[in-house]
C-alpha positions as CSV (number, residue, x, y, z in Angstrom):
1,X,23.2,18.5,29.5
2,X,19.6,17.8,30.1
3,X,18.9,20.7,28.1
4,X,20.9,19.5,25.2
5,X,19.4,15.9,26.0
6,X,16.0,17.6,25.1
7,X,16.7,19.7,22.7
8,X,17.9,16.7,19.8
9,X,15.4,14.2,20.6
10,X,12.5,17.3,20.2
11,X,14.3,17.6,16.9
12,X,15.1,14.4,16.1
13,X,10.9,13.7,16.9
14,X,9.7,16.2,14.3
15,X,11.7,15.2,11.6
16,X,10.6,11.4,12.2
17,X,7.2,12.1,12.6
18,X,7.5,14.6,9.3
19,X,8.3,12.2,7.4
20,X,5.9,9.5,8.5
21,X,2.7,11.8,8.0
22,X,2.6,11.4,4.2
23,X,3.3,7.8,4.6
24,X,0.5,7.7,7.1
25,X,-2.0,10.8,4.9
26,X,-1.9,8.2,1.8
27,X,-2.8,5.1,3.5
28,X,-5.9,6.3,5.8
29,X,-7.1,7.9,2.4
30,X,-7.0,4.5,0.8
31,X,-8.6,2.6,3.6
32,X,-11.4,5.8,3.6
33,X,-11.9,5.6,-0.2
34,X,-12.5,1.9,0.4
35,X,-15.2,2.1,3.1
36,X,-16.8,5.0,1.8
37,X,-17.2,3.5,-1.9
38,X,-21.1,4.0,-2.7
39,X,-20.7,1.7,-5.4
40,X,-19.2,-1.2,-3.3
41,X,-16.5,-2.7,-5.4
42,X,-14.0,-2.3,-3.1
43,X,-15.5,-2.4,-0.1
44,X,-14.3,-4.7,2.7
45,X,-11.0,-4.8,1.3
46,X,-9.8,-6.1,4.7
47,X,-12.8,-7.1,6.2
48,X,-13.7,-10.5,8.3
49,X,-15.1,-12.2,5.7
50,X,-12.7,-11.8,3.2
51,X,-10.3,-15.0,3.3
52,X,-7.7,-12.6,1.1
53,X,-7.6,-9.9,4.0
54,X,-4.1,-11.5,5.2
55,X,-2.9,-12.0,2.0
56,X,-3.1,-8.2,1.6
57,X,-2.4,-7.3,4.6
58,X,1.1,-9.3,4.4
59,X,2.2,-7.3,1.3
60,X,1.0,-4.0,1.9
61,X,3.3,-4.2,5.6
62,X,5.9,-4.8,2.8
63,X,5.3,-0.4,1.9
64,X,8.4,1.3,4.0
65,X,7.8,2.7,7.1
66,X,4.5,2.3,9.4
67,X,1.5,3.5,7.8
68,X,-0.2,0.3,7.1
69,X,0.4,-1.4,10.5
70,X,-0.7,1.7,12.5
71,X,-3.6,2.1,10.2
72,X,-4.7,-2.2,10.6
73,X,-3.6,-1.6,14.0
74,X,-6.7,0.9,14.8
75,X,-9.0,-1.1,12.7
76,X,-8.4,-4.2,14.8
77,X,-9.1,-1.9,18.0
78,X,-12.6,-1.1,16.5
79,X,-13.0,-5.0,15.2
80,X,-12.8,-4.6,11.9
81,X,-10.0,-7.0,11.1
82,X,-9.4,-10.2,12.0
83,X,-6.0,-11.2,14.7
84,X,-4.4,-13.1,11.9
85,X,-4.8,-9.6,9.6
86,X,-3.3,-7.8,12.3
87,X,-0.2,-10.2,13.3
88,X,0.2,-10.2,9.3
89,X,0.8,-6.6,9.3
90,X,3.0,-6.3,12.1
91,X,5.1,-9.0,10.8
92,X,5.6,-8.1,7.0
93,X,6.7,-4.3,8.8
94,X,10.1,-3.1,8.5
95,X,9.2,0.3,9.2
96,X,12.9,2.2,7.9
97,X,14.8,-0.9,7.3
98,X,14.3,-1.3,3.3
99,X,14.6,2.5,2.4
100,X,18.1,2.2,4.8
101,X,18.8,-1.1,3.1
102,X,18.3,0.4,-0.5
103,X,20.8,2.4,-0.5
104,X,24.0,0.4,0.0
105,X,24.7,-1.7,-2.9
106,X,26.3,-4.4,-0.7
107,X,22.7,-5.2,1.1
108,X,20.4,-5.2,-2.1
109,X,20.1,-9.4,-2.1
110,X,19.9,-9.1,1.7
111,X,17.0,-6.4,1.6
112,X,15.2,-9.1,-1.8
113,X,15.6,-12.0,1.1
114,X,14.3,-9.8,4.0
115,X,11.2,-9.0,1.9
116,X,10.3,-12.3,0.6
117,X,10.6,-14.1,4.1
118,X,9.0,-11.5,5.6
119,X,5.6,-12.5,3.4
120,X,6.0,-15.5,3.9
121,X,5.9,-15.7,7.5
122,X,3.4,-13.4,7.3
123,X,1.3,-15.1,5.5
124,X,2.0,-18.3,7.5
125,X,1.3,-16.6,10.8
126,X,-1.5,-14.9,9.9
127,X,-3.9,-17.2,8.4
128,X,-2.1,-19.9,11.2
129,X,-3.2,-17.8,13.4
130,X,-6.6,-17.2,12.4
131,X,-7.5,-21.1,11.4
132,X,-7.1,-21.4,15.2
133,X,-8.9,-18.5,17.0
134,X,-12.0,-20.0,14.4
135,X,-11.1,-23.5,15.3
136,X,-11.3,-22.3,19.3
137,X,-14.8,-20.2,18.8
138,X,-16.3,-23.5,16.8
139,X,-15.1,-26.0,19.8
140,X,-16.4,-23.0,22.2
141,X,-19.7,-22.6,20.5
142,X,-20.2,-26.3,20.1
143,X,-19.8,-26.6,24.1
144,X,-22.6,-24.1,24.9
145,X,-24.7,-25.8,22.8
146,X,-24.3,-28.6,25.0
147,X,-25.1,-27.1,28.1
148,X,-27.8,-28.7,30.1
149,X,-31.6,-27.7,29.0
150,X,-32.3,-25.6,32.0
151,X,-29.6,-23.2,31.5
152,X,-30.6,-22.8,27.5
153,X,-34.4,-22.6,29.3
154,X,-33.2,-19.5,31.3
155,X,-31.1,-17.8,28.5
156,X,-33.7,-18.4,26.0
157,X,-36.3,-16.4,28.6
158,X,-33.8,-14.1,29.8
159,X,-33.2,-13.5,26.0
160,X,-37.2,-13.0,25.5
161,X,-37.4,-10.7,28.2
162,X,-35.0,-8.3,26.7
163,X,-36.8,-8.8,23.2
164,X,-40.0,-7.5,25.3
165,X,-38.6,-4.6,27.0
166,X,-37.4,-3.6,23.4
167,X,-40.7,-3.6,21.7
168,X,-42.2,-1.6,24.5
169,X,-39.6,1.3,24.8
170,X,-40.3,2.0,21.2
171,X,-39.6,4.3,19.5
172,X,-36.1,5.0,21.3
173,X,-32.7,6.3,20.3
174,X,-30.2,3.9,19.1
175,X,-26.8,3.6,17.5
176,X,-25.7,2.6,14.1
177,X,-22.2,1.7,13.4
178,X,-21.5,1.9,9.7
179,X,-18.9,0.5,7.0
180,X,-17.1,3.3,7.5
181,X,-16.5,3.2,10.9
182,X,-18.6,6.3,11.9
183,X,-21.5,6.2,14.9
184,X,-25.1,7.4,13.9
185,X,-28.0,8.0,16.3
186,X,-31.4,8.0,15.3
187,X,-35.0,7.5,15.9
188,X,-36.1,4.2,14.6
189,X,-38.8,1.7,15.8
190,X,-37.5,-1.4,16.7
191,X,-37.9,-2.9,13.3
192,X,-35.9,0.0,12.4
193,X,-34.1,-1.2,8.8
194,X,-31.2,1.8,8.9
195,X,-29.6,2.5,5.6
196,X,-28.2,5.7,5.6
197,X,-25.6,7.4,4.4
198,X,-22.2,8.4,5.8
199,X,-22.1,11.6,7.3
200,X,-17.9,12.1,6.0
201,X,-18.6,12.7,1.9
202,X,-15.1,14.1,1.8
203,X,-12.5,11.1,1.8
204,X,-9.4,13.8,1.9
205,X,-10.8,15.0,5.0
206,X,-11.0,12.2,7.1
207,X,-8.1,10.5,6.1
208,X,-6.6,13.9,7.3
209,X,-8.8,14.0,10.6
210,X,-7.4,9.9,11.2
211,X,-3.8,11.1,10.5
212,X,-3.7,14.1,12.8
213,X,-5.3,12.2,15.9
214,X,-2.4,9.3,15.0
215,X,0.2,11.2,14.9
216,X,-0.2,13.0,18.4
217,X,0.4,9.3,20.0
218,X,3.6,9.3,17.3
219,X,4.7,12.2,18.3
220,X,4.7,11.5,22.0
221,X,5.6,7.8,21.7
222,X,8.9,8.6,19.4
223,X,9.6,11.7,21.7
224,X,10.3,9.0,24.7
225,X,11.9,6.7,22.3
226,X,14.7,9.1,21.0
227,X,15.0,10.9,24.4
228,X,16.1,7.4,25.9
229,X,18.4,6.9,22.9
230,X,19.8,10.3,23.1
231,X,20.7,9.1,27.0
232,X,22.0,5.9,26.4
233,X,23.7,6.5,23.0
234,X,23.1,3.8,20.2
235,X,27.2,2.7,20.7
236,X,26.0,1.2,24.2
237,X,23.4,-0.9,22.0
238,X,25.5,-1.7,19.3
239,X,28.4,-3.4,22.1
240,X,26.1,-5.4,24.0
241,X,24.5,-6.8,20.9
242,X,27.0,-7.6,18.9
243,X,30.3,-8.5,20.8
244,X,30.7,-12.4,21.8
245,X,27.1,-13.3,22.1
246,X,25.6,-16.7,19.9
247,X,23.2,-16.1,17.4
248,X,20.1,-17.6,19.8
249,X,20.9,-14.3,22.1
250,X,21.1,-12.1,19.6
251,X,17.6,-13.3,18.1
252,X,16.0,-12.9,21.8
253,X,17.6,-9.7,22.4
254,X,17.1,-8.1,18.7
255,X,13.4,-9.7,19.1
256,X,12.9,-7.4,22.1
257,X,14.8,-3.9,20.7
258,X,11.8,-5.0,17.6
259,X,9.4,-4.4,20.2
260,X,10.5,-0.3,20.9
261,X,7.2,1.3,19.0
262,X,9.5,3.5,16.8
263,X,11.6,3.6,13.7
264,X,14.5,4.1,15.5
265,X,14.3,0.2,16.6
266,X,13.9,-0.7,12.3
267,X,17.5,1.9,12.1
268,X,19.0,0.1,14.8
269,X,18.5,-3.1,13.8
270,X,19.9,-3.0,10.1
271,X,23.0,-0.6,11.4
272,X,23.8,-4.0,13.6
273,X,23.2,-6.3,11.2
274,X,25.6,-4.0,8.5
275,X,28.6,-4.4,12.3
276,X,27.6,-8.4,12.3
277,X,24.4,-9.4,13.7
278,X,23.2,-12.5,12.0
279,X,20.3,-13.0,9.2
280,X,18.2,-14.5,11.4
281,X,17.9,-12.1,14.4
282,X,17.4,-9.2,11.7
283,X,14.2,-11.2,10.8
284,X,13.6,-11.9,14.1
285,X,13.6,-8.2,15.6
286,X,11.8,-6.8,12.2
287,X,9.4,-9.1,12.5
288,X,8.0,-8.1,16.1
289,X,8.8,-5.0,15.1
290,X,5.3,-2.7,13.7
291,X,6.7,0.9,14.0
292,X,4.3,2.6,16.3
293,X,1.5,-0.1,15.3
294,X,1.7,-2.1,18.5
295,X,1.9,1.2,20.1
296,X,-1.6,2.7,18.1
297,X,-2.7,-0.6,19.3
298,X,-2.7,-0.6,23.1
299,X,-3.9,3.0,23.3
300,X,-6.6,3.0,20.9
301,X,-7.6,-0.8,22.3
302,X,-8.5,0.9,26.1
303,X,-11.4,-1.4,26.6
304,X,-9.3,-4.9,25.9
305,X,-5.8,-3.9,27.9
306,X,-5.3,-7.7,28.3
307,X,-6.2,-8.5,25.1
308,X,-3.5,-6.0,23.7
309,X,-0.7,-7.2,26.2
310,X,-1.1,-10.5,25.1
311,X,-0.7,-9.2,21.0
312,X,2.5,-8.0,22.6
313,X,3.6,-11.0,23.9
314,X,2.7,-13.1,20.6
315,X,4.2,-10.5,18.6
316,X,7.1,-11.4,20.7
317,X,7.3,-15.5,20.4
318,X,6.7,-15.1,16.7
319,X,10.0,-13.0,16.3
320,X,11.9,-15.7,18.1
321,X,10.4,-18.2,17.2
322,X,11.0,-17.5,13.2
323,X,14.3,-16.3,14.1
324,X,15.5,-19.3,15.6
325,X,13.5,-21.4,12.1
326,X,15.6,-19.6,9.9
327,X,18.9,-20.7,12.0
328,X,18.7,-24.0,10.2
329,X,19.5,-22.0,6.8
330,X,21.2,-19.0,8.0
């Protein structure tokens, strides 16, 4: 039985992650061509500074499946992107839903509605979201300005004595972190005005090199998923979710299956919502749903575990929260 148990969710994990890779292929080769561009028109697409970043971010998680999320998702871990870009992505996700959604007749309005909320929240939880981390770093900056002299005294020398040791060690070894994303070391004084160029000229290759290392966490992550699922059975789900229970404990409960870092929680989700679940927990369990992005995220984020974790939670109140917002329509 164990055997068998194996055997489908081995399969079922290879045909999944087959069909993600191209998904996943096309959009590291955008994000590549857009970081390696010599000529800079397009570069920082989805940078910090940009104010568009979650506006772009909202509708490009609109693309079916994953790719974008995981891809923003590994971004963030290397601070590229800003948390509102991030929580836009994962949001505007539906990983398998509107392909699923597509092709019933009966669920084309529904699948219109999902998609236009969807941006919407995104793009209200995402710049939201961001007006308050920069409203938090202002206050924050604001109070160590008005620390007492002495301490500024002893940072200010503290900050002098490092300026020192750096002059003197010259020349030294130091490292460069490009547009691009790539590490240089080289030998520079410390006046040292680096421009230099990338050492990846070959776009196709990196987005394939990014892809490859990606999918080995996809591959294991949706391995687990569908071996549970193969355990459990998705009829098990199905009964507890949508026999006798209100609408609030469906959003809480489809809010947590969102979290599952596969597409199988995206499947589930709209074959619920096609047996009764309501509207609004849909939205809700889509919404903290990202595919495998908030899965990309906690293992490529190793240094911030913390940080991550609480992503997860957020991820989490902003499914219920809209869910239980869009009750007053719905």
């Amino acid at each position: 039985m164990w055997k068998e148990y194996f055997y489908h969710a081995i399969l079922h994990t290879i045909e999944d992650v087959l069909l993600m890779l191209p998904i996943l292929f096309l959009a590291y080769l955008l994000v590549s061509y857009l970081s390696h561009d010599h000529n800079h028109k397009f570069s920082g697409f989805l940078s910090k500074k940009k104010k568009t970043s979650v506006l772009y971010a909202s509708f490009l998680g609109c693309i079916p499946q994953c790719g974008f999320s995981t891809v923003i998702a590994d971004l963030y871990s290397k601070q590229k992107v800003t948390l509102g870009t991030l929580v836009a992505v994962f949001v505007a996700t539906s990983d398998e839903a509107i392909p699923i959604m597509i092709t019933s007749p009966n669920t084309i309005l529904d699948m219109l509605l999902l998609i236009g909320i969807k941006i919407v929240l995104a793009i209200f939880w995402g710049y939201g979201i961001d007006f308050v981390v920069g409203l938090v770093s202002r206050l924050w900056a604001k109070r160590n300005q008005e620390k007492p002299k002495k301490e500024n005294d002893k940072t200010e020398l503290a900050d002098m004595n490092k300026i020192e040791k750096t002059i003197i060690e010259k020349p030294r070894h130091h490292h460069h972190e490009h547009e691009c994303g790539h590490i240089h070391t080289d030998e520079c004084d410390s006046e040292c005005h680096h421009k230099s160029k990338c050492c990846v000229d070959n776009i196709f290759l990196d987005a394939f090199k990014h892809m490859f290392e990606i999918a080995i966490y996809i591959f294991v992550a949706t391995f687990i998923i569908n071996l549970l699922v193969e355990i459990f059975t998705l009829d098990a789900i199905q009964q507890v979710l949508t026999n006798n229970i209100n609408i609030y404990l469906q959003i809480l409960i489809a809010s947590l299956v969102g979290l599952i870092p596969n597409c199988a929680s995206s499947v589930l989700l709209v074959e619920l919502y096609s047996v009764g679940l309501s509207f609004p927990a849909l939205v809700a369990g889509l919404s903290t749903g990202a595919g495998v992005g908030l899965f990309i995220l906690v293992s490529r984020n190793k240094k911030h575990p913390l940080q991550s974790l609480g992503i997860v939670f957020l991820q989490f109140a902003i499914g219920v929260i809209s869910g239980l917002f869009l009750t007053i329509f719905f």
